[in-house]
C-alpha positions as CSV (number, residue, x, y, z in Angstrom):
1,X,5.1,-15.2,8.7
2,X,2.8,-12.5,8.9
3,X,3.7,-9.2,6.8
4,X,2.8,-5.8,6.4
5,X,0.7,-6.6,3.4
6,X,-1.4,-8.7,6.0
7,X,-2.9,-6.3,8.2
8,X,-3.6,-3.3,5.9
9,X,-7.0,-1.8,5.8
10,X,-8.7,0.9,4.0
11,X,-7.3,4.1,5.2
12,X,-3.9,3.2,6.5
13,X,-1.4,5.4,4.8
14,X,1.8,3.8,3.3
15,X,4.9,3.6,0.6
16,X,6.6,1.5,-2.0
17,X,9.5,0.9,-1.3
18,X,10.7,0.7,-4.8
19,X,9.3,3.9,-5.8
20,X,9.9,6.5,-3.2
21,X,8.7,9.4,-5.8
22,X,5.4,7.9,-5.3
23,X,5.1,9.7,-2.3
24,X,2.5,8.3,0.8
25,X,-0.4,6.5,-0.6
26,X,-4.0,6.0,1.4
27,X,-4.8,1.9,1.3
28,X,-8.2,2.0,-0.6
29,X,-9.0,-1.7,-0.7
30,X,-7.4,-5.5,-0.4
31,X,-9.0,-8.2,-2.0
32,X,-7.1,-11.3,-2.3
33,X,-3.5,-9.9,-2.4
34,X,-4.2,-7.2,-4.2
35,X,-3.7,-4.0,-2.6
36,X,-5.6,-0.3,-4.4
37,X,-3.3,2.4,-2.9
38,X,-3.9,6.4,-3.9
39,X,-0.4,7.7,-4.0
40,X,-0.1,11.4,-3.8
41,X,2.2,12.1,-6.9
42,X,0.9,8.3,-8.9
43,X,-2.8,8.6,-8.5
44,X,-4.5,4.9,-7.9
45,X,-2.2,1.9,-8.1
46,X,-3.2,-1.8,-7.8
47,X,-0.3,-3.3,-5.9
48,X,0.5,-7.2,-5.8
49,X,0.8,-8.1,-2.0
50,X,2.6,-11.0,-3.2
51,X,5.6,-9.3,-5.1
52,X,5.9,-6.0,-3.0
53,X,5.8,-5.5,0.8
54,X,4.3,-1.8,1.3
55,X,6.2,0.1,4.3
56,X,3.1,1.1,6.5
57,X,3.7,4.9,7.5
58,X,0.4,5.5,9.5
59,X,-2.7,3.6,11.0
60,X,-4.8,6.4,9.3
């Protein structure tokens, strides 16, 4: 089954969905599950495509 996770490119805009205070975050980069998202209120993350399933606010 295709997820989220698995169409994400750089720009796309989403959320965590286990830490809403976060705020929207801009998709930097995926490499090989691994998911660099710049969240407005967290700075730059590094996000484990495995583990967490980002909610995908905007195509950018």
């Amino acid at each position: 089954m295709i997820g989220v996770n698995d169409i994400l490119l750089p720009g796309m805009i989403v959320r965590h969905p286990d830490q809403p205070d976060w705020g929207e975050g801009q998709v930097q980069s995926t490499i090989g599950g691994r998911i660099t998202v710049n969240f407005r209120e967290a700075g730059k993350q590094v996000i484990d495509g495995e583990r967490v399933g980002l909610t995908l606010v905007s195509a950018g």
